[in-house]
C-alpha positions in Angstrom: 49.4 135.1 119.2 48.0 137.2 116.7 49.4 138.6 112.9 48.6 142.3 115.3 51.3 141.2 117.6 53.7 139.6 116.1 54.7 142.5 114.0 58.1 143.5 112.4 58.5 147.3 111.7 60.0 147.3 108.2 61.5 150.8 107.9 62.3 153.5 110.4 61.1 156.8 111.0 62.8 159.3 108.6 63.1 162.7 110.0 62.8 166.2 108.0 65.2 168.4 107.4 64.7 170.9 110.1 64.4 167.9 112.1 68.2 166.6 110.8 69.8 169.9 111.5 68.9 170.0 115.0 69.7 167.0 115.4 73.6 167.6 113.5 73.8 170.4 115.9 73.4 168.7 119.0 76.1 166.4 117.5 78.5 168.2 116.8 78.7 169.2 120.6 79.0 165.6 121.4 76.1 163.8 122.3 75.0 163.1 125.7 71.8 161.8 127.9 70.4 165.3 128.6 70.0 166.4 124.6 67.1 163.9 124.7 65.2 166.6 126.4 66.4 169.5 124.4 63.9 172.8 123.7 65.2 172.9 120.0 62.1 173.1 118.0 63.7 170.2 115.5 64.1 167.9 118.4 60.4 168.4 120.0 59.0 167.8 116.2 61.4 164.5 115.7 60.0 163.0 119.3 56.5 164.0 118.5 56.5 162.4 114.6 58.2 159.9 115.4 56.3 158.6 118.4 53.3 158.8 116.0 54.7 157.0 113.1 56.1 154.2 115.8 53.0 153.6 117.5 51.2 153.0 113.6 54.5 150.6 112.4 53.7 148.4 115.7 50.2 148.3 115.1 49.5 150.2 118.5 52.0 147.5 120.8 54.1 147.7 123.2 57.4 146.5 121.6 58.1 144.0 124.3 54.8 142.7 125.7 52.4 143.7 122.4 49.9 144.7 124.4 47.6 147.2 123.0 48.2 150.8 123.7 45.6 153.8 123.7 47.3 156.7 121.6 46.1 159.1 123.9 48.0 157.1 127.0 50.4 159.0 129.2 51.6 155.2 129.4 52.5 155.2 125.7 56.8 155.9 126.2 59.3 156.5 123.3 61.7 153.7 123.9 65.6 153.6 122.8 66.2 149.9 122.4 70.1 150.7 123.3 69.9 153.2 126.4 70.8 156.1 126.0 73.1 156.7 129.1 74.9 153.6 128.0 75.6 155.2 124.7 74.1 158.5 124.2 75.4 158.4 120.5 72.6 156.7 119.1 70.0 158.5 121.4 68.6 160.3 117.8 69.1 157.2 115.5 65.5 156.1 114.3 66.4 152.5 114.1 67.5 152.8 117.9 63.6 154.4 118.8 60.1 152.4 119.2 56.9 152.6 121.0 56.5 150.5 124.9 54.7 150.6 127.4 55.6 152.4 130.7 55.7 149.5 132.6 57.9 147.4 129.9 60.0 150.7 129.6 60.8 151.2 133.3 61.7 147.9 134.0 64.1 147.5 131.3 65.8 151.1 132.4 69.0 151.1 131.3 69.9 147.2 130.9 72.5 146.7 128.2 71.2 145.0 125.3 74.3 144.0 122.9 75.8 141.3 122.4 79.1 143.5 121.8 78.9 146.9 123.9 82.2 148.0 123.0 80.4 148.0 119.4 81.3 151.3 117.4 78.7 151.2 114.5 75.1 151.0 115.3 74.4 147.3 115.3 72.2 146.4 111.9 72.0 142.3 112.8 69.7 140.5 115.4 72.1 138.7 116.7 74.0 141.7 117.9 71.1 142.3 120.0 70.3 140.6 123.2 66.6 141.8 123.2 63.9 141.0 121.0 64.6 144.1 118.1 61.0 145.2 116.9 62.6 146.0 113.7 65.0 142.7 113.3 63.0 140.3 115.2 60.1 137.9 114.7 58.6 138.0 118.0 56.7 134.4 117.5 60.0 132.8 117.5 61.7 133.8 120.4 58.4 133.8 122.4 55.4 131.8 122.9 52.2 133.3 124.7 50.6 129.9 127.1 46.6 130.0 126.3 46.9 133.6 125.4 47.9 134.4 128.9 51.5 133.8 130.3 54.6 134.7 128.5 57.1 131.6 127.8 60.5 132.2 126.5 61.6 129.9 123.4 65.0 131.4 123.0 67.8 132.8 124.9 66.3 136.3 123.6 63.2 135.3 124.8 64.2 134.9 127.9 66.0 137.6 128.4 63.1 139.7 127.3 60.5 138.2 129.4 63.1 138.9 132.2 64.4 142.4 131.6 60.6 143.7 131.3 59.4 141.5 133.6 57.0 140.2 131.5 56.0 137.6 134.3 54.1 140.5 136.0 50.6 139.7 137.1 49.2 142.9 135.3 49.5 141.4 131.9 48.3 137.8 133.0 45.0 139.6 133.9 45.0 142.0 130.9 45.3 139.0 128.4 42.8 137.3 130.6 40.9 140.0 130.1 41.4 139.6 126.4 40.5 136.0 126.5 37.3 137.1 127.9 35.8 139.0 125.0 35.3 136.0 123.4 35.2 133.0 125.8 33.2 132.0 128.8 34.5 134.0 131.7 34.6 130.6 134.0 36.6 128.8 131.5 39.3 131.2 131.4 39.1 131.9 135.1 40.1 127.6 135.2 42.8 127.8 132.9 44.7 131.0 135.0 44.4 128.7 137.9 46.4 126.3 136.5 48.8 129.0 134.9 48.8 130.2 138.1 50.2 127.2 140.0 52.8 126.7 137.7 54.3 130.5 137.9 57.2 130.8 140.2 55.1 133.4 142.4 54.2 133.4 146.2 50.4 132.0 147.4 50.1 135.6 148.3 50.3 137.3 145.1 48.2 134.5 143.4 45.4 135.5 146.0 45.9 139.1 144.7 45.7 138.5 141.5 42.6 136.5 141.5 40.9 138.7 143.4 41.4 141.2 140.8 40.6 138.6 137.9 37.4 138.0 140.6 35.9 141.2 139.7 36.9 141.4 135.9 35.0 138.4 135.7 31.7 139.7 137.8 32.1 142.8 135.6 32.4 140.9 132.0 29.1 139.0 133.2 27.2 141.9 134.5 27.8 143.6 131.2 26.4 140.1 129.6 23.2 140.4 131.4 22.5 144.2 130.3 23.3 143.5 126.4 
């Protein structure tokens, strides 16, 4: 894993002024999921900075898998950490908001994440938080990335990470694959997901899929060899 991915974000986004009031006004209606999408000008300019200043803090990553994210992406999501149907109070609170990936994003939905969900103040400790916390955690020590390639919990918040983003997914073995290829022999990587492979808990089927894709990463990679 590198110092690129296993970032902590040090300090939240801090909104302006304008962007403050909006957000006190939707407040003092009482807060709930739909106010996310709000036309207020405030609330469009606190989504849009603070997506911006997120995707910066975590050095372009997905907070959950740390894979690399084009800025221009329509994959690139705002994320609440804590959902915000589960408690819409915290829907605006910048220590609440990161940067994933759609596919981390979607499959974490709205999973509760605390320890204590009857909590009343905005939880300021990682061990109030059953998720890895891009801005309390240490993502080395909870997980361990296999070769580069396959995601292996080392804590309980590991593992409840890799398993609420499903970050077993065969997308992200062949995109760190694909990683490992920039630099290494294309053959010896293709040996090592084999034996990755075999120990996933994934049907015969699927592991045909995925190295069929892998297959013609790998033809591609050395086709682009030959030309440079």
């Amino acid at each position: 894993m590198t110092e690129q991915e296993d970032f902590i974000v040090h300090a939240p986004y801090q909104p302006t002024e304008d962007e403050m009031l909006a957000i006190s006004e939707l407040k003092a209606k009482g807060l709930v999921p739909k106010n996310w999408n709000s036309g207020k000008k405030g609330i469009k300019s606190f989504k849009e900075n603070l997506r911006e200043y997120m995707y910066y803090e975590q050095n372009c990553r997905c907070a959950y898998c740390r894979i690399k994210i084009p800025i221009a992406c329509c994959f690139l999501q705002r994320e609440h950490i804590v959902h915000k149907a589960l408690h819409p109070m915290w829907m605006f609170e910048p220590r609440n908001l990161c940067i994933a990936c759609d596919r981390c994003n979607n499959y974490k939905l709205d999973e509760e994440v605390l320890a204590n969900p009857k909590t009343v103040d905005y939880p300021t400790e990682s061990r109030d938080f059953l998720i890895i916390n891009p801005f309390l955690d240490k993502y080395s020590e909870h997980i361990e990335l296999k070769d580069g390639i396959i995601y292996e919990g080392k804590t309980d918040k590991g593992r409840f990470t890799i398993a609420t983003c499903h970050l077993y997914r065969t997308d992200l073995v062949l995109e760190r694959a694909k990683m490992r290829m920039e630099n290494e022999n294309p053959d010896t990587v293709l040996t090592q997901i084999l034996l990755l492979l075999s120990k996933m808990q994934i049907s015969d089927n699927e592991i045909k899929k995925v190295l069929a894709k892998f297959g013609k990463i790998v033809k591609m990679y050395k086709n682009n060899r030959v030309m440079t």
